[in-house]
FIGU-449694 format. One line per 8 residues: number of its first residue (from 0); for each residue z, y, x of C-alpha. Coordinates in steps of 0.1 Angstrom, whole numbers, plus 5000, padded with zeros to 4 digits. Example, Ala and Ser with C-alpha at 12.3 -4.5 7.8 and 13.67 -1.06 7.14 Angstrom:
// FIGU-449694
0> 5078 4955 5123; 5071 4989 5137
//
This chain:
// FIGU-449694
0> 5294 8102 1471; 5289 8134 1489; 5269 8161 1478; 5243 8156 1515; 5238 8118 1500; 5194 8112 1495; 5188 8119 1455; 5150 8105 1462
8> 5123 8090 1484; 5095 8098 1501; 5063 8079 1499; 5029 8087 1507; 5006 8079 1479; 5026 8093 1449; 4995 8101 1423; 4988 8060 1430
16> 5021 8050 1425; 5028 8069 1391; 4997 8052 1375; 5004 8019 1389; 5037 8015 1374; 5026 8034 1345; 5000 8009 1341; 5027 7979 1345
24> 5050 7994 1317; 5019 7998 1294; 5009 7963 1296; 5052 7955 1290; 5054 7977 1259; 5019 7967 1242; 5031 7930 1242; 5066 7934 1227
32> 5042 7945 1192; 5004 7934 1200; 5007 7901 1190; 5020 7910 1159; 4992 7913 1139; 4971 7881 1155; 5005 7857 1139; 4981 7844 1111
40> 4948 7836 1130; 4973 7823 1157; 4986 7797 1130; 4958 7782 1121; 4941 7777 1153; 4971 7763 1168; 4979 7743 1140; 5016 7757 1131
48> 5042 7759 1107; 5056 7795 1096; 5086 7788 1112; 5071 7774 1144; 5044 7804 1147; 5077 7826 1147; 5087 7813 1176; 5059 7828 1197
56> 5080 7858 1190; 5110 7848 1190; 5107 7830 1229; 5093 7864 1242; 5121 7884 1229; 5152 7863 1240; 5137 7855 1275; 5132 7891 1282
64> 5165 7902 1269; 5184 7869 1292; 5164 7880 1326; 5161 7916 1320; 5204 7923 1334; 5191 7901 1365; 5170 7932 1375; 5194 7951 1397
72> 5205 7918 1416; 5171 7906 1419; 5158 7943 1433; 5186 7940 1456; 5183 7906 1472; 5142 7906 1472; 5136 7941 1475; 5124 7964 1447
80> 5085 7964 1458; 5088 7927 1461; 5104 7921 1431; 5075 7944 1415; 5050 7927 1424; 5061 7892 1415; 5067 7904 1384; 5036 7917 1375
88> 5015 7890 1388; 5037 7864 1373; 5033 7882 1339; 4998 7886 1343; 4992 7849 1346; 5017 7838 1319; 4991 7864 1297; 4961 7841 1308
96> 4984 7812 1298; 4992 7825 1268; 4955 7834 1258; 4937 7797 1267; 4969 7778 1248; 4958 7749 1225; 4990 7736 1212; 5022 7759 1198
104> 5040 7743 1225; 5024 7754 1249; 5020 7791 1238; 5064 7792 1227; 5063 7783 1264; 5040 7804 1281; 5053 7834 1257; 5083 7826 1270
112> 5077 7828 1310; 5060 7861 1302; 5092 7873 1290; 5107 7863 1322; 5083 7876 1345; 5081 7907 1321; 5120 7917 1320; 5121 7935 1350
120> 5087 7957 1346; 5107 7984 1324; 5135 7993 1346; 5115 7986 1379; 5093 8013 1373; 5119 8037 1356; 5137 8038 1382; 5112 8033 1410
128> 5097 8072 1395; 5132 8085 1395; 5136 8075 1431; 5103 8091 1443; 5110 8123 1427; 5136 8150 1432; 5161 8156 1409; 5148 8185 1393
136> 5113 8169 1383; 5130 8139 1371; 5123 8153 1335; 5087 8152 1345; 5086 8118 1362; 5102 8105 1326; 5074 8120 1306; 5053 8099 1325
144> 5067 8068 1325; 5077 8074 1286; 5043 8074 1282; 5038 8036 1285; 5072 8029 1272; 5070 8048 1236; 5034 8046 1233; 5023 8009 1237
152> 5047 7994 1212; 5028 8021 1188; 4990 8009 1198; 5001 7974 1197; 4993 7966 1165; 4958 7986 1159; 4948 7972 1191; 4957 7936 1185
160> 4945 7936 1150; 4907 7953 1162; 4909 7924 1188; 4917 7901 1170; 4889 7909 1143; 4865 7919 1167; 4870 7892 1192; 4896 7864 1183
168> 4933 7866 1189; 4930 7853 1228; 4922 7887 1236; 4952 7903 1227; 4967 7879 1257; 4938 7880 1281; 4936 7923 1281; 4963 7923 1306
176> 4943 7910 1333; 4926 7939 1342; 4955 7963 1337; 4977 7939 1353; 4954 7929 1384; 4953 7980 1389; 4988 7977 1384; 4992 7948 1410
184> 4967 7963 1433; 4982 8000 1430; 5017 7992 1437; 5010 7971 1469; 4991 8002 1481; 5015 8022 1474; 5050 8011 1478; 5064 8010 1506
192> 5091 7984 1515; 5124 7993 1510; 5161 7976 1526; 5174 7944 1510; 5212 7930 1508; 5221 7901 1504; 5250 7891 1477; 5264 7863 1462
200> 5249 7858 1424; 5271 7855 1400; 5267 7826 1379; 5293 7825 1360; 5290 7856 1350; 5254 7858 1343; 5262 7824 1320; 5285 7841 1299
208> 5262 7874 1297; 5227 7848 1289; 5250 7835 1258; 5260 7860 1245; 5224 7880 1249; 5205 7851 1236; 5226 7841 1209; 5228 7881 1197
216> 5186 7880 1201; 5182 7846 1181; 5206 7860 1152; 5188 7889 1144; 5159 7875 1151; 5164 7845 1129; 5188 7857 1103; 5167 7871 1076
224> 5144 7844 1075; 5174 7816 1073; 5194 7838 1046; 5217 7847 1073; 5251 7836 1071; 5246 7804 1041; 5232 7789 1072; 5250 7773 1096
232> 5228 7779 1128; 5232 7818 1122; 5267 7809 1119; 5269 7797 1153; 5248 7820 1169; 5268 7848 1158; 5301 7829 1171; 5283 7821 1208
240> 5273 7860 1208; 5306 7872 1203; 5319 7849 1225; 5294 7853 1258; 5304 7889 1253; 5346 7885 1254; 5338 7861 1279; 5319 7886 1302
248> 5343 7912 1296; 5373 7895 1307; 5352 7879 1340; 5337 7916 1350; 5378 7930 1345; 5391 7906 1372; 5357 7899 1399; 5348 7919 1427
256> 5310 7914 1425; 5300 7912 1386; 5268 7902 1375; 5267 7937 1356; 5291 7964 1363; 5304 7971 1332; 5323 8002 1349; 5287 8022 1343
264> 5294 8030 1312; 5324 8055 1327; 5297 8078 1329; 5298 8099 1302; 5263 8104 1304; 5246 8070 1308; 5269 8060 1283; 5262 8087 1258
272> 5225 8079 1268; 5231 8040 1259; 5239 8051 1222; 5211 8076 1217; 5186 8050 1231; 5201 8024 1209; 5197 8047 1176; 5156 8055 1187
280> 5149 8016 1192; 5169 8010 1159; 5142 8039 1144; 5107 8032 1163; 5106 7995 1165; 5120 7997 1125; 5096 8019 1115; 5068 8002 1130
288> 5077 7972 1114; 5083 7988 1079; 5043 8006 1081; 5017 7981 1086; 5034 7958 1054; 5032 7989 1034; 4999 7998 1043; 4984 7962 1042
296> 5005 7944 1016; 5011 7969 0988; 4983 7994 0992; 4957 7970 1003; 4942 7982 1036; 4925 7961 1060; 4946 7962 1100; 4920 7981 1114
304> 4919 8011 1092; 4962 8005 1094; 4956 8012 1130; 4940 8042 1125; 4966 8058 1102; 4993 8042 1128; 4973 8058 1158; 4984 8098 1156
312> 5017 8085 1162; 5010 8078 1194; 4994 8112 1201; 5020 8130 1190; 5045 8113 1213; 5019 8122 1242; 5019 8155 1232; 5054 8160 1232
320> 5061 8144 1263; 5037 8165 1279; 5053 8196 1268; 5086 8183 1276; 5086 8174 1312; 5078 8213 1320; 5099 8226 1296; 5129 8202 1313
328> 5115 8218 1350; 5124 8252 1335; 5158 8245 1329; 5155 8242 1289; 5186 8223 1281; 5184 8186 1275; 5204 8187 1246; 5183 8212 1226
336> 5153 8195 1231; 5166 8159 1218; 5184 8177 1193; 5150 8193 1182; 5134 8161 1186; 5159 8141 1161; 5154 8171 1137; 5120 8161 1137
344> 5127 8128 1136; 5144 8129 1103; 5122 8151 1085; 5093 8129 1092; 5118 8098 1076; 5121 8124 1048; 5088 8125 1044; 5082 8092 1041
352> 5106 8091 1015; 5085 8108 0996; 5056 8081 0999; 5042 8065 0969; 5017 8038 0964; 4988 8059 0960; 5000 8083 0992; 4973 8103 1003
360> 4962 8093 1039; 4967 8130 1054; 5002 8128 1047; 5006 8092 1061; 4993 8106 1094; 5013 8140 1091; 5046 8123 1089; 5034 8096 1119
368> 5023 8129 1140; 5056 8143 1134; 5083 8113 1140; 5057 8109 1176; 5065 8144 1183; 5105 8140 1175; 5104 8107 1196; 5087 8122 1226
376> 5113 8150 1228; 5143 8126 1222; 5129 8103 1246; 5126 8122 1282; 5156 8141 1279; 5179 8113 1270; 5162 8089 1297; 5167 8120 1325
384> 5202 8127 1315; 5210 8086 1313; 5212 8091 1351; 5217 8125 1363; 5254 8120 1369; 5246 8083 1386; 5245 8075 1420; 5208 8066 1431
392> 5219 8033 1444; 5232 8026 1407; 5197 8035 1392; 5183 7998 1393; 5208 7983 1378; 5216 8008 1352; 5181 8012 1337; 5183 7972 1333
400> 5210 7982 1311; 5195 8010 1294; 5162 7988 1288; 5183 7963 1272; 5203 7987 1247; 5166 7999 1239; 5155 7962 1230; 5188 7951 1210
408> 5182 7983 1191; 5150 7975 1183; 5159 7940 1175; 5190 7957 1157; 5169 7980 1133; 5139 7950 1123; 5169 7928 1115; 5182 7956 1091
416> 5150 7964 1073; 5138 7938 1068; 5169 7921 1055; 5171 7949 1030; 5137 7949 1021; 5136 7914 1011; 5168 7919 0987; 5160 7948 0973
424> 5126 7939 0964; 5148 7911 0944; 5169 7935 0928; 5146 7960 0919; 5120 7934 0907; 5146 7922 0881; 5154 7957 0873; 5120 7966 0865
432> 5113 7935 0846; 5143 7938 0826; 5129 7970 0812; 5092 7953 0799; 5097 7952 0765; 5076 7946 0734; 5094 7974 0719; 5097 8003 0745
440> 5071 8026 0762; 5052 8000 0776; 5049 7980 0746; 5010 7984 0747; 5005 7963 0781; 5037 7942 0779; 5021 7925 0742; 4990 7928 0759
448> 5002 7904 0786; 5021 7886 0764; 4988 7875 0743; 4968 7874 0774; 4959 7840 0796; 4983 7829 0824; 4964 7856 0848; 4971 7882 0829
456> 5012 7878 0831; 5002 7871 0867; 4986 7905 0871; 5017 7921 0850; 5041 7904 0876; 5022 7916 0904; 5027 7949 0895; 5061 7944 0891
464> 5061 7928 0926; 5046 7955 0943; 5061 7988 0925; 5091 7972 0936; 5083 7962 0968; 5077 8003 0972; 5109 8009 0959; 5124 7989 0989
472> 5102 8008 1015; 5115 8040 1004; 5151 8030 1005; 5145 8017 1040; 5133 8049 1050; 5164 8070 1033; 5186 8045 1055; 5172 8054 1090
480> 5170 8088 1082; 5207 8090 1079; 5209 8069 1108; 5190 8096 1125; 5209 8120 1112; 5241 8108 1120; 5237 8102 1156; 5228 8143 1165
488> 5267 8147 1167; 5264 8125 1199; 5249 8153 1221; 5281 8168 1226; 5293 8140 1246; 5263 8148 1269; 5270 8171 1298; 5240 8193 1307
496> 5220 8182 1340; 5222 8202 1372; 5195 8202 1396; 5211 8221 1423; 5244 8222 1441; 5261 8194 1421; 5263 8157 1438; 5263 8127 1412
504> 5295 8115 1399; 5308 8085 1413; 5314 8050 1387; 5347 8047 1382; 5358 8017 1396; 5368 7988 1371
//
């Protein structure tokens, strides 16, 4: 690729454009956690099981992890404005689906097309901003579309809880259809059609890449709550994932036109990028998970004052990615910033290690202000530098990728915690049990208990329960700050970006 090739694209309603496909990865991100919350009210208008109301997650997730490597193809074959707009009027109407479902069936199904149509709405609109801008405002153009992407999975849940106790839990479906009909509306305005090709799909491929995607998504997704490897379903899900994934290897090695080029991840950058964005799904989405059961469950706050304290997350990842765009546009390095911005990040875990069941509320929002500041500044640089060194007819297809590495991590980091949440409430339950005595420190409350009514060993085990359930929290926390931690040594393998003079490295051919 010579150093004369086009790095962006002209179009003549930008301002439109921006906040139409910010608008279409808003309404993405809110429903990956929004419906969260609304589970419960869900399963009993719809007449469920817990393991069947799980699914409603469950079918979301692994459809939009299967159809979200289709992107590039798809954007190639259909045309990226085309492809665009399908895909947010498809979603869009699998949300009305979802909110007017009588029967689990039918909402596991609906949730499921919604992940289809939903897939491509993340990596359509990252890289339809990075085409529209120059190079060296590509920093800026990934503040705003990091906006939508790190913010809605963070008001998710305050949302979908004040909807679904203001309103009922249809609402948490039905609020994209006005966000989805601007974002439908701005993009046709907007976005001007752009050259199609047509090439052969690759099915075999693509087969081999669905299995092993799926089967990763339904392990992790599935494991905790099935003990994980006593059964024999995880068993096999485990075996089909690592399977799909030799088998895709091996096809992408010897075919001319594979599903996913594999041979991205030459790049030192995109692939550098990969394993950052892996770490910071592993981090939000397990955080996020890890708050709202502390809040709720073991200090007893109803979900919409949990939103609240969950909301100046979300403002401090604004903030930050405000502040970063500009200082990217004058030439800060990358690397500093998201080195900052993981410095941040693990503080704010360290502060949370600190957190005790009668934490004061200030320092519940001060750590969630900080980690949305260190996310913000990890964010933008890493999604600019992801494909600063990447041919711009690559940029499709590699943010498919990138999406996906964000969505496994999150997937990755929920498994984890929760997993050792579960067990270590166990252990540390027994441990503090072992230690009630009617001879020891607490022999006052222990023979207290002990003389008491049934309730009142009830109440003495529920303490035990929930001291030890905070236990588990805080060991959570300890383990993704070293996560954080230990992935700052991955910056070196970042080259710095160059706005001027230097033409994009070429993929090494596979």
């Amino acid at each position: 690729m010579n150093a004369s090739a086009p790095t962006h694209r002209e179009v003549p309603n930008r301002g439109l454009l921006v906040i139409s496909v910010m608008l279409a990865t808003l309404m993405q991100a809110l429903d990956t956690t929004i419906a969260n919350v609304a589970l419960p009210n869900m399963q009993g208008t719809l007449s469920a099981t817990q393991d069947q109301i799980s699914w409603v997650l469950t079918s979301y997730i692994v459809a939009a992890a299967i159809a979200t490597p289709a992107t590039g193809w798809l954007a190639s074959i259909m045309g990226r404005r085309r492809l665009l707009l399908i895909a947010i009027a498809g979603f869009t109407v699998a949300s009305v689906l979802c909110g007017i479902a009588s029967t689990i069936g039918e909402m596991v199904a609906f949730r499921l097309l919604q992940g289809l149509f939903g897939a491509s709405l993340v990596p359509l609109s990252q890289s339809t901003l990075l085409d529209v801008y120059p190079r060296e405002k590509h920093g800026a153009a990934m503040a705003l579309w990091g906006m939508g992407v790190m913010v809605g999975p963070i008001l998710g849940p305050p949302l979908g809880g004040w909807l679904t106790d203001t309103y009922s839990w249809h609402w948490v479906f039905l609020i994209n259809v006005p966000i989805g009909a601007l974002a439908l509306f701005g993009v046709a305005a907007s976005l001007p059609t752009d050259e199609t090709r047509q090439t052969r799909f690759d099915w075999l491929g693509f087969t081999f890449l669905a299995v092993g995607i799926g089967a990763l998504q339904l392990f992790l997704d599935r494991g905790e709550s099935q003990d994980w490897f006593g059964a024999v379903e995880i068993q096999i899900e485990l075996a089909l994932a690592i399977l799909g994934f030799y088998l895709y290897a091996v096809h992408w090695k010897f075919s001319r036109a594979p599903f996913v080029d594999l041979g991205l991840f030459a790049d030192r950058n995109f692939l550098a990028s990969n394993l950052f964005i892996f770490v910071l799904g592993v981090v939000l989405f397990a955080t996020m998970a890890l708050l709202p059961p502390f809040l709720q469950n073991l200090m007893n706050y109803p979900v919409v004052t949990t939103g609240i304290l969950l909301a100046p997350r979300g403002v401090g990842t604004l903030i930050a990615m405000m502040l970063v765009g500009r200082l990217m546009a004058r030439g800060l390095d990358a690397r500093l910033l998201a080195g900052i911005g993981m410095l941040l990040t693990a503080f704010s875990l360290w502060q949370m290690t600190h957190f005790n069941l009668d934490v004061p509320q200030s320092l519940i929002i001060e750590s969630g202000v900080i980690q949305g500041l260190g996310l913000g500044l990890v964010f933008v640089p890493i999604s600019t530098v992801a494909y600063s060194t990447l041919p711009m007819t690559a940029r499709t297809e590699a943010a498919g990728i990138f999406s996906l590495m964000r969505n496994i991590g999150s997937s990755v980091g929920i498994s984890i915690v929760m997993t050792l949440l579960s067990r270590n409430t166990q252990i540390n339950h027994a441990e503090l049990a072992s230690r009630l005595t009617p001879f020891g420190n607490n022999a006052g409350a222990v023979n207290q208990a002990l003389h008491a009514t049934s309730g009142g060993l009830a109440a003495l085990n529920g303490e035990v329960t929930r001291q030890a359930g905070g236990i588990a929290f805080l060991n959570d926390f300890w383990l993704m700050m070293v996560m954080t931690l230990a992935a700052i040594p991955l910056l070196a393998l970042l080259r710095p970006v160059k706005h001027a003079g230097a033409a994009p490295a070429v993929v090494a051919d596979h």
